[in-house]
C-alpha positions in Angstrom: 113.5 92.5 91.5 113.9 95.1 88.8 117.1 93.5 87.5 116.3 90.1 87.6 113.2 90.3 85.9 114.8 92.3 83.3 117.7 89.6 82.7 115.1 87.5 82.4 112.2 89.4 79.6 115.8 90.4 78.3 113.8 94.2 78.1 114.1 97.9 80.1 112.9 97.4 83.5 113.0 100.1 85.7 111.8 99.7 89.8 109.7 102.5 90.6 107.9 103.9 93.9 104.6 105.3 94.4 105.5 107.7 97.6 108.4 108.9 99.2 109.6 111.0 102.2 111.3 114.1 101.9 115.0 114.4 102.2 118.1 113.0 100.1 118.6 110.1 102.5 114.8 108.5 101.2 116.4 109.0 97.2 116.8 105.0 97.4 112.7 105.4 97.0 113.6 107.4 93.0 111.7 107.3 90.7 108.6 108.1 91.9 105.6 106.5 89.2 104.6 109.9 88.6 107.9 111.1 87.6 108.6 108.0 85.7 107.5 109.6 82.3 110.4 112.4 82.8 112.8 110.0 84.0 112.5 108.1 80.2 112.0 111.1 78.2 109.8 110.8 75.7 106.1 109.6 75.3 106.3 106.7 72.5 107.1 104.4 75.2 104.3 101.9 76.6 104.0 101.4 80.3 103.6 97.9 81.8 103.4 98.3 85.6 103.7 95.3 87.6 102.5 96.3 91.7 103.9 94.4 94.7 100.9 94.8 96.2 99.1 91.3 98.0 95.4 92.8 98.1 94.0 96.0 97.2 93.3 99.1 99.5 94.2 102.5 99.4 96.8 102.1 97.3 96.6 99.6 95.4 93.1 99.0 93.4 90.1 100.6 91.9 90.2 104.4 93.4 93.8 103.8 95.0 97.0 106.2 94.8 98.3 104.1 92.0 95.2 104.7 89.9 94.9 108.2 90.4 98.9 108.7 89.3 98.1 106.8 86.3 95.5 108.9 85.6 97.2 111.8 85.9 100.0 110.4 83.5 97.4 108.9 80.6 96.1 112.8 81.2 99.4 114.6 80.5 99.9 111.8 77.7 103.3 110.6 79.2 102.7 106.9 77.2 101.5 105.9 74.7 100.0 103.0 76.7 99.2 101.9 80.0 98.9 98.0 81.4 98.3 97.5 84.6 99.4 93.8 86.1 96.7 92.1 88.5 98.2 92.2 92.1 100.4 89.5 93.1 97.6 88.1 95.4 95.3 87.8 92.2 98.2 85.1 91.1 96.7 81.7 91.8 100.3 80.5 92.1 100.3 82.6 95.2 99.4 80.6 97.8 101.5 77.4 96.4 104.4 79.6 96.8 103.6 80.8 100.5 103.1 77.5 101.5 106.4 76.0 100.0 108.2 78.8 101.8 106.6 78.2 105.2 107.4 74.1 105.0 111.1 75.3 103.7 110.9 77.9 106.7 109.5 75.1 109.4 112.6 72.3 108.1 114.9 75.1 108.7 
């Protein structure tokens, strides 16, 4: 999804997790959010972070993991901005999407 979106803003994109496992065969997971700031390397960059999360919870949303880690990288001044994207089930496109896929799904 990384790759295609940036071919298509024709700007940096770079995929992102929020948790991983320990171990070098969960590395596909790299880089975590919270280690994206070291991963770029400097902190005049802004941060637009788009979730793939349908509804919010405990990660996603007000008080969730995600907020806390961008809290803890507005505190250590990592950007110089921070956007967060509503979730993708905030999109009122959403459910015209779902339902095309589930009549493209039923005509098999």
């Amino acid at each position: 999804m990384a790759a295609q979106l940036a071919a298509k803003l024709q700007v940096p994109v770079q995929a992102c997790s929020m948790e991983r496992r320990d171990g070098p065969e969960y590395a596909f997971n790299d880089p975590l959010l919270e280690n994206l700031a070291a991963a770029k390397g400097d902190s005049d960059t802004h941060l637009i972070l788009g979730m793939f999360f349908i509804l919010p919870g405990r990660h996603a949303g007000e008080g969730g993991d995600v907020a806390e880690i961008i809290e803890g990288l507005i505190k250590r001044d990592h950007f110089k901005s921070i956007h967060v994207c509503p979730l993708l089930g905030e999109h009122p496109l959403l459910l015209d999407v779902l339902a095309d896929r589930l009549k493209e799904a039923r005509a098999g």
